[in-house]
C-alpha positions as CSV (number, residue, x, y, z in Angstrom):
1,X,77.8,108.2,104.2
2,X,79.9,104.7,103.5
3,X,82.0,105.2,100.5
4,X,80.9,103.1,97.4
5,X,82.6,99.6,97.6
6,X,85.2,99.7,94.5
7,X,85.6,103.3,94.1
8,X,88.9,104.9,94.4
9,X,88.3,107.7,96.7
10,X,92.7,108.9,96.8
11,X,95.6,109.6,95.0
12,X,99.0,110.0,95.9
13,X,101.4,112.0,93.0
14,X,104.9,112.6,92.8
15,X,106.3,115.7,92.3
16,X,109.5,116.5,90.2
17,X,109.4,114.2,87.4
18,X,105.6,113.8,88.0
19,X,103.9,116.7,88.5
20,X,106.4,118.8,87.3
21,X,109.2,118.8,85.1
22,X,112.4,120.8,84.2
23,X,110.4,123.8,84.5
24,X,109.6,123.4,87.5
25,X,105.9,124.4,87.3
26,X,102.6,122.9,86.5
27,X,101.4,122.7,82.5
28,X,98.4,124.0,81.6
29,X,97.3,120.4,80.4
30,X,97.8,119.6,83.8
31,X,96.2,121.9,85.5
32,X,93.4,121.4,83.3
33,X,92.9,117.8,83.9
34,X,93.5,118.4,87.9
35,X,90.3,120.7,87.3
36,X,88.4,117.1,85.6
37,X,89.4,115.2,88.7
38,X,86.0,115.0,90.9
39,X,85.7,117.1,94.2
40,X,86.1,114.4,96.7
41,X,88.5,112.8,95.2
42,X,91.6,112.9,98.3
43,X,94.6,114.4,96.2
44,X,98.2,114.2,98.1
45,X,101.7,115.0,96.8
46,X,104.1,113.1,98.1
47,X,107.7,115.1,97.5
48,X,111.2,114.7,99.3
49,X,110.7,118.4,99.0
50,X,110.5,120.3,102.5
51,X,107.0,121.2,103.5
52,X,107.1,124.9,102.6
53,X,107.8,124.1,98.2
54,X,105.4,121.1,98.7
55,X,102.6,123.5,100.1
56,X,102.8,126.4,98.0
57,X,102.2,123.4,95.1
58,X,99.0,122.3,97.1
59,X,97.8,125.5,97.1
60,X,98.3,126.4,93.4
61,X,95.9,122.9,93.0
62,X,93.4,123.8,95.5
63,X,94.6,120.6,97.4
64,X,93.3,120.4,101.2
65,X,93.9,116.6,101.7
66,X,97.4,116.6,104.1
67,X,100.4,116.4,101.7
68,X,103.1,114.4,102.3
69,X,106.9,115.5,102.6
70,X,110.6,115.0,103.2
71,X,110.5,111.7,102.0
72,X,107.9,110.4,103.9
73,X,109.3,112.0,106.8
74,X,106.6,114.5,107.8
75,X,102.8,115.2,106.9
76,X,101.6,118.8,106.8
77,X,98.3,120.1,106.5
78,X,97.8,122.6,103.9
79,X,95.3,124.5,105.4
80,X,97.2,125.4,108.8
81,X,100.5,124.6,107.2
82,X,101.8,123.2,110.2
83,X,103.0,119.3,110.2
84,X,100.1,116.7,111.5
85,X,102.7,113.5,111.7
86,X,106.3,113.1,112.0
87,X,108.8,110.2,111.5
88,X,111.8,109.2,114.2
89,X,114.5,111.4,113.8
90,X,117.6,110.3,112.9
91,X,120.6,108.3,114.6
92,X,122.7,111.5,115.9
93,X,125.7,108.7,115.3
94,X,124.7,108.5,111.2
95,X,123.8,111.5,110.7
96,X,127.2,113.3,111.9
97,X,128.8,110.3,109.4
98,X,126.5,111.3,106.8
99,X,127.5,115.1,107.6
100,X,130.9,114.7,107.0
101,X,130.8,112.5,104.5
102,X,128.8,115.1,102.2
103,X,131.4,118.2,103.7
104,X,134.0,115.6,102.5
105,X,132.9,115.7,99.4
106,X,131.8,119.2,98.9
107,X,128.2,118.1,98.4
108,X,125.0,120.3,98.3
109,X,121.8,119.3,101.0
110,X,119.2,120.3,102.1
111,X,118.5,118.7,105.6
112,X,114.7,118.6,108.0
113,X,113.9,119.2,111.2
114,X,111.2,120.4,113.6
115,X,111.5,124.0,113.0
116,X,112.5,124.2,109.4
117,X,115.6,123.0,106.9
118,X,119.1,123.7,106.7
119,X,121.8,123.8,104.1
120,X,124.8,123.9,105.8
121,X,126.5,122.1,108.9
122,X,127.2,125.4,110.1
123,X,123.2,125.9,110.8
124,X,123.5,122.9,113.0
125,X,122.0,123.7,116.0
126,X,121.1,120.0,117.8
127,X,120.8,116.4,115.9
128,X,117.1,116.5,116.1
129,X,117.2,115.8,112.1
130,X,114.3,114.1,110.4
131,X,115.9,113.8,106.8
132,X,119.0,114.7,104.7
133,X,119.1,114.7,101.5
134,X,122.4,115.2,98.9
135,X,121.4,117.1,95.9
136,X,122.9,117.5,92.5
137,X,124.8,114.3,92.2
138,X,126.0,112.4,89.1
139,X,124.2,108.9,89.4
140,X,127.3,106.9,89.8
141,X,128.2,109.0,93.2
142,X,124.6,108.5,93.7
143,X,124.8,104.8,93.9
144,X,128.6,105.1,95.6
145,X,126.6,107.2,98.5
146,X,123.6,104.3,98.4
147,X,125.9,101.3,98.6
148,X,128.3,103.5,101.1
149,X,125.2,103.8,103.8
150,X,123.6,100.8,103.7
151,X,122.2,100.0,107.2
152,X,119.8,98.6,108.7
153,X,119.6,101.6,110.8
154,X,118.7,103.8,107.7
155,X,116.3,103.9,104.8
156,X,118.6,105.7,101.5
157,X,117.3,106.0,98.1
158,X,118.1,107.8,94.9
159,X,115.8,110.1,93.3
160,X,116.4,111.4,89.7
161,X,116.2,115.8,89.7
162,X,114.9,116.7,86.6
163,X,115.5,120.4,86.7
164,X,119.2,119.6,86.4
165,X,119.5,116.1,84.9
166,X,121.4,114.8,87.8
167,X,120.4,112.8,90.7
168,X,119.9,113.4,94.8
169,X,120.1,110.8,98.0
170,X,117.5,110.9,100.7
171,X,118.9,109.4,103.8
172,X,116.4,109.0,106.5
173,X,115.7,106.4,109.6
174,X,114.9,102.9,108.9
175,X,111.2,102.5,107.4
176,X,110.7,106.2,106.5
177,X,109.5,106.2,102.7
178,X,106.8,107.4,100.8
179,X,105.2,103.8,101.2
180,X,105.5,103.9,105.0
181,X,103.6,107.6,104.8
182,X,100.9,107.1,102.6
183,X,100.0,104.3,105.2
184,X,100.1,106.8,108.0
185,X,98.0,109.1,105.7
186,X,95.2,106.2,105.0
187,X,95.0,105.6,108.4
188,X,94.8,109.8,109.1
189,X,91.5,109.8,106.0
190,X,90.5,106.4,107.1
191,X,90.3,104.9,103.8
192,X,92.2,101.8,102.5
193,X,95.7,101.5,100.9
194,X,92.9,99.3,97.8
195,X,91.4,102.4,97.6
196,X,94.2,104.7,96.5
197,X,96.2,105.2,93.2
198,X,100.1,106.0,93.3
199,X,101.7,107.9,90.5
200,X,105.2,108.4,90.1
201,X,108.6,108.4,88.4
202,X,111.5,107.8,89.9
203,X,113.0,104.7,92.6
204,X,112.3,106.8,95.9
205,X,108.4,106.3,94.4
206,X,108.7,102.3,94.2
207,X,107.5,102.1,98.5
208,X,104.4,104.5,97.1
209,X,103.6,102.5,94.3
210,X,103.9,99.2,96.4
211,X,101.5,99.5,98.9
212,X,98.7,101.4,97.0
213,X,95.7,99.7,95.2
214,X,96.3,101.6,91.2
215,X,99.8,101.8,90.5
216,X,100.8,104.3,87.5
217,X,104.4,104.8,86.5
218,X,105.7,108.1,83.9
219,X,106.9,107.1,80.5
220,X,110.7,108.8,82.2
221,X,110.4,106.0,85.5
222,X,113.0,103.5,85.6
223,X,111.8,99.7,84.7
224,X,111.3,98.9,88.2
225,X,108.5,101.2,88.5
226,X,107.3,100.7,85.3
227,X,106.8,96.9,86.3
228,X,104.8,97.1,89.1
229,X,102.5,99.5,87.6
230,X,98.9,98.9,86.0
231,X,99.9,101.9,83.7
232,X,102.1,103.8,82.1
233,X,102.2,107.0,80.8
234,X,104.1,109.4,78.6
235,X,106.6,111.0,80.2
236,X,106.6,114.7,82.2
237,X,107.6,116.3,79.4
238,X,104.7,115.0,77.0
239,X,102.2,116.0,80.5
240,X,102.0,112.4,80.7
241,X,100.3,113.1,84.4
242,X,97.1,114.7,82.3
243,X,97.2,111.3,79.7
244,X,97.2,109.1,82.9
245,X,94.1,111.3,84.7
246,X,92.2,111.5,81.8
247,X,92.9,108.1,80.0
248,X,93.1,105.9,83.2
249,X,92.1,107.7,86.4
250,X,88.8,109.2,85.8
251,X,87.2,106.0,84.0
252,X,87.3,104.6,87.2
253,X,86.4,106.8,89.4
């Protein structure tokens, strides 16, 4: 049956900052207003996490819509928990700069590819790599890192980690974002990017937020999120995800 012209019918959330905040699990506000949200509504989270973290929170939901990880590098199925899309691997070229660059440095990461992550260069075992990302950074080293790999060849963005207070960098290829994904995943549900409401918090989220049709930023986003949204809730730590589901998403639905 044709969906009702108008309707929202899918939403994309963020995790960390979003759906979750220093804690690192769902409130019980939350929860309860995931439980108000209407059965066939298409709910996704869309994480830089790697697929295994980003399913185990689908399943504490009761999410079966595909979930989107890495970045925007990969889509998983929660049901089979096996991937459903995948983004180009990296440059081997840029990603051995990137390696030693973050070895350099003595940098924590946590890096995708077909079979799993890895966390050291050591664990190397080909340059098949869909995603890296440098974790616990102060934000100036972020935006050193940023401005450092700036290419044409490469999509890098910093992400704000609330459990710590301190920031990661997600370097992947060139048009791999949460933006290009949730296009992929419209296309997967067949439903319209008009259709589907974005909710995030931090600039890795902007691409989402862009190319969806209800744009919600967290009270803790940075002001170029917050300008491009149609709302804007509290932040994670005042469960600002339930104010925006209950105050904004479900009227119009």
């Amino acid at each position: 049956m044709p969906l009702k012209s108008g309707v929202y019918v899918s939403m994309v959330v963020d995790l960390d900052g979003t759906l979750i905040g220093k804690g690192q699990t769902v409130s019980a506000r939350v929860l309860d207003a995931f439980v108000k949200l209407p059965d066939d509504l298409l709910v996704s989270i869309a994480s830089g996490r790697p697929p295994d973290e980003v399913i185990a929170f689908a399943h504490q939901l009761g999410l079966g819509s595909p979930q989107i990880c890495d970045g925007g590098a990969t889509i998983w199925d929660p049901q089979s928990e096996r991937p459903i899309w995948r983004s180009t691997a990296l440059p081997p070229t840029h990603t051995q700069e990137i390696f030693a660059t973050l070895d350099n440095l003595n940098l924590a990461f946590v890096a995708t590819h077909p079979d799993g992550s890895i966390t050291s260069v050591a664990q190397v075992t080909d340059w098949n790599l869909t995603r890296i990302t440098a974790m616990e950074l102060e934000e100036r080293l972020a935006d050193e890192l940023v401005t450092q790999f700036s290419n044409p060849d490469l999509d890098v963005v910093k992400m704000f980690l609330p459990a710590s207070g301190l920031w990661g960098v997600n370097f992947a290829c060139a048009g791999v974002n949460k933006g290009v994904a949730a296009i992929k995943l419209a296309q997967m549900m067949g439903i319209e990017l008009s259709r589907m409401i974005a909710v995030g918090d931090s600039y890795n989220d902007l691409p989402l937020l862009e190319v969806c049709g209800l744009r919600i930023a967290m009270g803790n986003a940075p002001e170029e999120l917050k300008v491009v949204a149609d709302f804007v809730a509290p932040s994670v730590d005042e469960d600002g995800l339930a104010t925006a589901i209950e105050e904004f998403v479900l009227p119009r639905l």
